[in-house]
VOKOLBA-413467 format. One record per residue (C-alpha): z, x negated, y. Coordinates in nm, 3 decimals, always signed. Each point is the difference from the previous one (the first is absolute). Example, Ala and Ser with C-alpha at 12.3 -4.5 7.8 and 13.67 -1.06 7.14 Angstrom:
2
       z       x       y
  +0.780  -1.230  -0.450
  -0.066  -0.137  +0.344
//
This chain:
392
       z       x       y
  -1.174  +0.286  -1.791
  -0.087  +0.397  -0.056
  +0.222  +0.216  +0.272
  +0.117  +0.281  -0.061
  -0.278  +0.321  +0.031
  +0.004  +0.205  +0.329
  +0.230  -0.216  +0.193
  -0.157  -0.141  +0.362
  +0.134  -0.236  +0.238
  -0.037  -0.129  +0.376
  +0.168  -0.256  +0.191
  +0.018  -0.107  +0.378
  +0.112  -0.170  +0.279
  +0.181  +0.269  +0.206
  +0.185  -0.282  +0.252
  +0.364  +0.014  -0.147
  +0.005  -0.350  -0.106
  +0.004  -0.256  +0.253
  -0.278  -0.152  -0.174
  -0.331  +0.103  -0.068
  -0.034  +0.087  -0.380
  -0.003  +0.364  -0.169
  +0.330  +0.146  +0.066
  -0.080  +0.377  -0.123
  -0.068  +0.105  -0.366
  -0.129  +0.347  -0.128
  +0.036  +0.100  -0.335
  -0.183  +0.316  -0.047
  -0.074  +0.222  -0.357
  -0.263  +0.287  -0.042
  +0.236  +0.172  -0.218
  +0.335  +0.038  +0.139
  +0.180  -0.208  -0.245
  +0.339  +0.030  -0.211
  +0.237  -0.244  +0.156
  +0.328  -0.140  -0.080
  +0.211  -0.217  +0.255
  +0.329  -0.210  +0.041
  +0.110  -0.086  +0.364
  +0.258  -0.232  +0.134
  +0.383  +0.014  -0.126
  +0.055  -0.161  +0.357
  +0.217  +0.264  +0.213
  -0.168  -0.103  +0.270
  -0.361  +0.138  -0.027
  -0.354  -0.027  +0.157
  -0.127  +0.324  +0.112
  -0.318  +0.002  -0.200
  +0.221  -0.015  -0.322
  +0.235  +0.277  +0.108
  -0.336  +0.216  +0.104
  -0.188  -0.149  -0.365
  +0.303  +0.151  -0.209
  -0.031  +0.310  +0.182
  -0.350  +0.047  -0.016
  +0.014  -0.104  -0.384
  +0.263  +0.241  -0.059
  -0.161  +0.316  +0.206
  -0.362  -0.090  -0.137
  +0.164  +0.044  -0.344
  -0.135  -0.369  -0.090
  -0.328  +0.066  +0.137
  -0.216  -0.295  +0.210
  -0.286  -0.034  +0.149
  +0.018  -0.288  +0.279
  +0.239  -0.320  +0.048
  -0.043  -0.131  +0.325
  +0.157  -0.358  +0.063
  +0.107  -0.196  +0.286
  +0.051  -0.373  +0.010
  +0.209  -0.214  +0.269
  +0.256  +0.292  +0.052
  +0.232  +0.127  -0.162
  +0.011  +0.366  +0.157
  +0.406  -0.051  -0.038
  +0.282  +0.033  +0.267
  -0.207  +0.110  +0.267
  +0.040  +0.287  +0.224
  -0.333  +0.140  -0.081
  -0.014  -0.066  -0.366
  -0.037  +0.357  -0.138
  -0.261  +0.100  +0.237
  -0.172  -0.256  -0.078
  +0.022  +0.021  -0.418
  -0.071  +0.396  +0.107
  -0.291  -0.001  +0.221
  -0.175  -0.284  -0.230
  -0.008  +0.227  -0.297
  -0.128  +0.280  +0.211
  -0.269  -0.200  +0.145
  -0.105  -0.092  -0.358
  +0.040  +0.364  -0.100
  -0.240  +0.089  +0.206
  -0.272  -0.233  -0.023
  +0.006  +0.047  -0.405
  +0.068  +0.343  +0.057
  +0.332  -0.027  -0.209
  +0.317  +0.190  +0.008
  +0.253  -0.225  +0.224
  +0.272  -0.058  -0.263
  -0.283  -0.123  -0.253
  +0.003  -0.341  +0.268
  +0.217  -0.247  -0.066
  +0.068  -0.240  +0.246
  +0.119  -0.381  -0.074
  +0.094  -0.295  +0.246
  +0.075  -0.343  -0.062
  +0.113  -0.287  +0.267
  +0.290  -0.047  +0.267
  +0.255  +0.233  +0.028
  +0.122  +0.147  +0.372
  -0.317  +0.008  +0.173
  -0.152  +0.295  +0.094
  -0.335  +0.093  -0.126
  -0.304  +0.116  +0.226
  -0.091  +0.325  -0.189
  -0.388  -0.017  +0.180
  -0.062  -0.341  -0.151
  +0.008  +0.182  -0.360
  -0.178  +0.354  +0.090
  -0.296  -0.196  +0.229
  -0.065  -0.197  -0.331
  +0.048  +0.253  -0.269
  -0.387  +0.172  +0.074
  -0.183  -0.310  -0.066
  +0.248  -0.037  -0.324
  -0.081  +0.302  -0.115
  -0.393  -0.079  +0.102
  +0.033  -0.340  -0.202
  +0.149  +0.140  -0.330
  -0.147  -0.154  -0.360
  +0.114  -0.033  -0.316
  -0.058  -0.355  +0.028
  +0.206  -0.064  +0.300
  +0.353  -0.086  -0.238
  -0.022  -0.366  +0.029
  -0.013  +0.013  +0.382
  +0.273  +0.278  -0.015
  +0.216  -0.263  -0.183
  -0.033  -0.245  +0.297
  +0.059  +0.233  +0.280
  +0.355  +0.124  -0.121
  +0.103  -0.383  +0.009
  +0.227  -0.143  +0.190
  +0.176  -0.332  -0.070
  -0.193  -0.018  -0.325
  -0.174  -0.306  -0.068
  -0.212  +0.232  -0.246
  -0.143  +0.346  -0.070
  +0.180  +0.158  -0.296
  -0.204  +0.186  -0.234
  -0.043  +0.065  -0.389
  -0.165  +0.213  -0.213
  -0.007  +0.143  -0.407
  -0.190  +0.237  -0.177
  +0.072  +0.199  -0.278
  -0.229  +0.124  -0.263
  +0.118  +0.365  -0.129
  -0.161  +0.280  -0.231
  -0.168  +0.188  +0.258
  -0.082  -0.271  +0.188
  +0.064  -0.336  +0.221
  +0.223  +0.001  +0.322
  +0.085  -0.251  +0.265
  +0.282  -0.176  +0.201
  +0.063  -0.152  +0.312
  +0.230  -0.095  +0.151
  +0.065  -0.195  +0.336
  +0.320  -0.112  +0.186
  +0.148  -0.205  +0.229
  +0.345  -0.210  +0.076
  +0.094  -0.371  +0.128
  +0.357  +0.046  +0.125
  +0.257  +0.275  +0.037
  -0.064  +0.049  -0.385
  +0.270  +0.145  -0.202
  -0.132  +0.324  -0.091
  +0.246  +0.294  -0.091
  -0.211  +0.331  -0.039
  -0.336  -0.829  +0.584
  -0.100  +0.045  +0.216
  -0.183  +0.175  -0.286
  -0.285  +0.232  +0.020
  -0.217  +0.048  -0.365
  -0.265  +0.255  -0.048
  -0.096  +0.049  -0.430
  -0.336  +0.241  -0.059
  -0.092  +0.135  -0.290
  -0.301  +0.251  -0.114
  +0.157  +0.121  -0.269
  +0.099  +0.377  +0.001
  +0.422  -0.041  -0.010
  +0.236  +0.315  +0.102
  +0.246  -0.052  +0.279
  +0.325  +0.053  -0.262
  -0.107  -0.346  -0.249
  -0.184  -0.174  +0.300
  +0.378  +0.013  +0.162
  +0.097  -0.127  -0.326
  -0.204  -0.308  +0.009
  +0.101  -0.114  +0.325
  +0.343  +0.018  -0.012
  -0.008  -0.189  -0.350
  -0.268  -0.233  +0.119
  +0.195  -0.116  +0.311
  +0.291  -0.098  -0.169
  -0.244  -0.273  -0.212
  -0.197  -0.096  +0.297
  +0.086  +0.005  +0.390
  +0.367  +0.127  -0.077
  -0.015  -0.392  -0.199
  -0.070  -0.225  +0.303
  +0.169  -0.170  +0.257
  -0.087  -0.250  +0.282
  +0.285  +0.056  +0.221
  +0.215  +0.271  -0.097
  -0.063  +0.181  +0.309
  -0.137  +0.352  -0.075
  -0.251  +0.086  +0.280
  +0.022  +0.332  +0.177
  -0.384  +0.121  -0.067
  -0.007  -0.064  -0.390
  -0.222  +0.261  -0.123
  -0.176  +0.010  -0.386
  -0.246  +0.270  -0.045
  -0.230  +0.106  -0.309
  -0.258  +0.189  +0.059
  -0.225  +0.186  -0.310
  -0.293  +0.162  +0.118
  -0.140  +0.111  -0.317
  -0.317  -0.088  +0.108
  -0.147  -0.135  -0.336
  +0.070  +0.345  -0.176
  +0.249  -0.157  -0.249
  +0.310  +0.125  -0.103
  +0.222  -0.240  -0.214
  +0.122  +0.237  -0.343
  +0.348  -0.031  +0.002
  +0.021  -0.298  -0.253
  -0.234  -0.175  +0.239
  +0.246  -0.001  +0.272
  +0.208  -0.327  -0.068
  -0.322  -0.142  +0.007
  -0.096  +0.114  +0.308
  +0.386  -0.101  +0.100
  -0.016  -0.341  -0.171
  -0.334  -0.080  +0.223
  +0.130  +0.174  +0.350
  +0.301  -0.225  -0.050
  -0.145  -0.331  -0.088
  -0.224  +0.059  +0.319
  +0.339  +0.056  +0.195
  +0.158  -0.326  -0.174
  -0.252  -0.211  +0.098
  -0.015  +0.123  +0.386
  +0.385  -0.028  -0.013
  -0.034  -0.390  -0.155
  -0.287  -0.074  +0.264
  +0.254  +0.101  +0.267
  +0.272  -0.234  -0.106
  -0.248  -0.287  -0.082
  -0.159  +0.034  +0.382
  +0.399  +0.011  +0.150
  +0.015  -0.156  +0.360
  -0.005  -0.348  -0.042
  +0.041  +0.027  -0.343
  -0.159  -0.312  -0.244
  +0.157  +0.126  -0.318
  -0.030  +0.316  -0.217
  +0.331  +0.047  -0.183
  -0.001  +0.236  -0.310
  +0.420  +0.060  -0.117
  +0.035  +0.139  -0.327
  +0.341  +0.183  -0.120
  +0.128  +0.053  -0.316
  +0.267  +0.136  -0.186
  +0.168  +0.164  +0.280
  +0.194  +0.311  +0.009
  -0.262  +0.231  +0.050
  -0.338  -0.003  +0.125
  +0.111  +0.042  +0.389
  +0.298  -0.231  -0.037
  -0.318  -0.290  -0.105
  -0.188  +0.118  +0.343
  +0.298  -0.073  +0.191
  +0.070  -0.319  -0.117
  -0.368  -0.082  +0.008
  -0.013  +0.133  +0.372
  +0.341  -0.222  +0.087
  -0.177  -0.307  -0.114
  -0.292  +0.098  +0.151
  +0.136  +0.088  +0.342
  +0.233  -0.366  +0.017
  -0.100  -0.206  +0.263
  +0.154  -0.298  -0.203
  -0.225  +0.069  -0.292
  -0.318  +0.034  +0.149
  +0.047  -0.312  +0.208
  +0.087  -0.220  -0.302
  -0.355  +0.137  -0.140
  -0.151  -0.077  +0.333
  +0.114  -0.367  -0.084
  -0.065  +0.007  -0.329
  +0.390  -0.074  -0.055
  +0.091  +0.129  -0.388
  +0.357  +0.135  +0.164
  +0.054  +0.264  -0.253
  +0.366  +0.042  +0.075
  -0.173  +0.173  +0.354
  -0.121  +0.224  -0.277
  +0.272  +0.097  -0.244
  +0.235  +0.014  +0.356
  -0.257  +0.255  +0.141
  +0.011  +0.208  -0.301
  +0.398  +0.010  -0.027
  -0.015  +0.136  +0.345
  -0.242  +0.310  -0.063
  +0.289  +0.271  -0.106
  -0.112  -0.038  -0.389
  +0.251  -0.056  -0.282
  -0.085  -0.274  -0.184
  +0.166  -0.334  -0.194
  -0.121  -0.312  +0.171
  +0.123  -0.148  -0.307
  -0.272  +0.173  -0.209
  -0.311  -0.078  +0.284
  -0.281  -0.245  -0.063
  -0.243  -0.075  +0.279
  -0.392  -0.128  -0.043
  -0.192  -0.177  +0.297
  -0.375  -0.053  -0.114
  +0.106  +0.062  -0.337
  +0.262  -0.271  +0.039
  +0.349  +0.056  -0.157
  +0.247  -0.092  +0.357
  +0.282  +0.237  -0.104
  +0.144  +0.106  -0.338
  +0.251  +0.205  -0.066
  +0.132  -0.035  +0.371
  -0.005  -0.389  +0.043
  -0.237  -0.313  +0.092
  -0.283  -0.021  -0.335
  -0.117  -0.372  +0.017
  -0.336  +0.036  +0.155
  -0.229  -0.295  +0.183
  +0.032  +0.080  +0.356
  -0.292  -0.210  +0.082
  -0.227  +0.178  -0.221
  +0.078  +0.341  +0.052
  -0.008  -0.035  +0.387
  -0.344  -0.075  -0.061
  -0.059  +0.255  -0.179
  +0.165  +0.241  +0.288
  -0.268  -0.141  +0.261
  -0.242  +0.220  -0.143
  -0.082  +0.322  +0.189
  +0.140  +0.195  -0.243
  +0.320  -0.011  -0.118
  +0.229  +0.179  -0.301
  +0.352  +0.061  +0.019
  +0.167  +0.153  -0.364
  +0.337  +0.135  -0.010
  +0.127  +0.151  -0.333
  +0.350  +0.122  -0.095
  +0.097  -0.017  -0.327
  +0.190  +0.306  -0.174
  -0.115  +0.355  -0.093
  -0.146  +0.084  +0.380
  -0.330  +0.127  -0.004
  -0.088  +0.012  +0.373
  -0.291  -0.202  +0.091
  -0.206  -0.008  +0.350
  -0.315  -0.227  +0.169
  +0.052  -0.088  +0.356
  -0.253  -0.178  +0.232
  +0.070  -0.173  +0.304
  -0.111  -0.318  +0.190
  +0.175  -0.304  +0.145
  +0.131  -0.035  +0.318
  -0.128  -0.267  +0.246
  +0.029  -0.098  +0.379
  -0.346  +0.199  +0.013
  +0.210  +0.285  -0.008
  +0.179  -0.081  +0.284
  -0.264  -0.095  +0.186
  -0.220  +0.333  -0.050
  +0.356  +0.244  +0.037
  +0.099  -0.253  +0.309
  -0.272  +0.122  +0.182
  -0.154  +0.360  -0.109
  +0.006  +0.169  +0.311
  -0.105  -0.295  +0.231
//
């Protein structure tokens, strides 16, 4: 694992979670970075997203500090802006920053007000405790129901030199991202203008966190940033730059993937394939249909080969298509063709759907084009269990 150059990070336990484990996460660059974000599609919004996108957008993309907050979600709450404001001022200082080049995130329950002191007492020995080695622990701290910290990391090898990737997120439940709750922070070293590092994101996202689903609930503090320092005084060339986009977005695949593999309660990781649909978005929504039904991700959860959950799921998604014309694959298994029951051992494949990982394949035959991966997870009492009793 080589991090990014001139990055440098410090966590902490600042008292906002009810138990004792790091709850506050600095991300901090020596060179005000490039940055790039997406933010929540939900209408109702955290303050630290509405305060990140204005920051972002009066910084003209530029970053120097991420502070993060863990067991609340800085959302619905009389004090909310104040708090989102007077965080990034308190960081601005210390790091002797311009304000809007802060950008606060927060991650937990919605609805209960935040205690603004417990965040500027702790930011001084955050800022004291800064090192470029501190990511790992950075990953931990911005959990919440996460079972795991969320990182990965690429390198790319170009003519004037080698940069570096990384990439950390986090999301259990509340995940259907629309730019869950979602928060994902991608570094780079490399030397990338604002205009194609805008570029990269938006296209990225649509492969990666735009792709997942645990619930279908879009949280109200999903926030995506990437950050390019420049720190390692390389500059792709301008063919080098889907390079440097093919890398940035495999980085952002696999944090999107780890999400919907960790999924509250979750035992399965479900990758739905699409193809021959309409058009490239009509194969997302079907995808996202199947991946979002209750009925479907239950059968998985039992290992049950029901694939007329499946086709059913994708004739409700808003796509044209002729069921007539639709095969399905389960583990590579043949359960559907050409819209009815394929003869299939039920007894074999269900073994084969006990493993942790599990494929579902839906193609439509014709002249569509449209094709789309989806990730998701099944859905099990554990589910109900963790939602049942979040804020107690």
């Amino acid at each position: 694992m080589n991090l990014p150059l001139g990055f440098a990070y410090a966590t902490t336990y600042a008292g906002i979670r009810a138990v004792e484990k790091d709850d506050l996460a600095l991300i901090v660059t020596g060179l005000p970075a490039t940055a790039a974000g997406v933010f929540t599609q939900n209408r109702v919004q955290a303050a630290p997203v509405r305060l990140g996108r204005r920051h972002l957008h009066s910084s003209k993309g530029l970053i120097g500090a991420v502070v993060i907050n863990a067991g609340n979600a800085n959302c619905a709450t009389r004090t909310g802006d104040a708090v989102a404001l007077t965080t990034c001022k308190s960081a601005a200082k210390l790091l002797r920053l311009p304000v809007n080049q802060v950008v606060p995130s927060s991650t937990g329950v919605i609805g209960v007000e935040l205690d603004v002191r417990k965040i500027t007492d702790a930011l001084p020995r955050l800022v004291a405790g800064l090192n470029p080695d501190g990511f790992e622990q950075a990953s931990r701290a911005i959990m919440t129901t996460d079972l795991v910290p969320k990182t990965a990391f690429a390198e790319v090898k170009l003519r004037r030199g080698t940069v570096r990737i990384a990439g950390m997120t986090k999301g259990s439940g509340m995940i259907q991202p629309l730019m869950a709750t979602t928060l994902g922070y991608v570094m780079t070293d490399a030397n990338i203008p604002a205009a194609p590092l805008r570029a990269m994101l938006k296209r990225g996202v649509e492969r990666s966190y735009n792709r997942i689903s645990v619930d279908g609930d879009t949280s109200t503090n999903d926030t995506l940033l990437l950050l390019a320092n420049g720190a390692s005084g390389v500059r792709p060339d301008p063919k080098e730059m889907p390079m440097m986009e093919a890398a940035i977005t495999d980085v952002m695949e696999s944090l999107a993937q780890q999400i919907a593999r960790d999924g509250e309660g979750a035992t399965k990781f479900i990758t739905i394939t699409i193809t021959g649909a309409p058009s490239n978005e009509g194969a997302a929504k079907m995808a996202r249909a199947i991946a979002n039904s209750p009925l479907v991700k239950t059968a998985i959860a039992g290992s049950d080969p029901n694939w007329g959950r499946i086709l059913s799921a994708a004739g409700n998604a808003g796509v044209a298509f002729d069921p007539a014309r639709t095969d399905i694959h389960m583990q590579g298994v043949a359960v559907c063709k050409s819209g009815l029951a394929a003869p299939f051992s039920e007894q074999e494949l269900k073994k084969k759907l006990d493993a942790p990982d599990c494929d579902i394949r839906v193609a439509v035959k014709g002249k569509g084009k449209g094709e789309a991966r989806f990730w998701t997870c099944d859905l099990t009492e554990g589910y109900i269990r963790i939602n049942a009793s979040y804020r107690t």
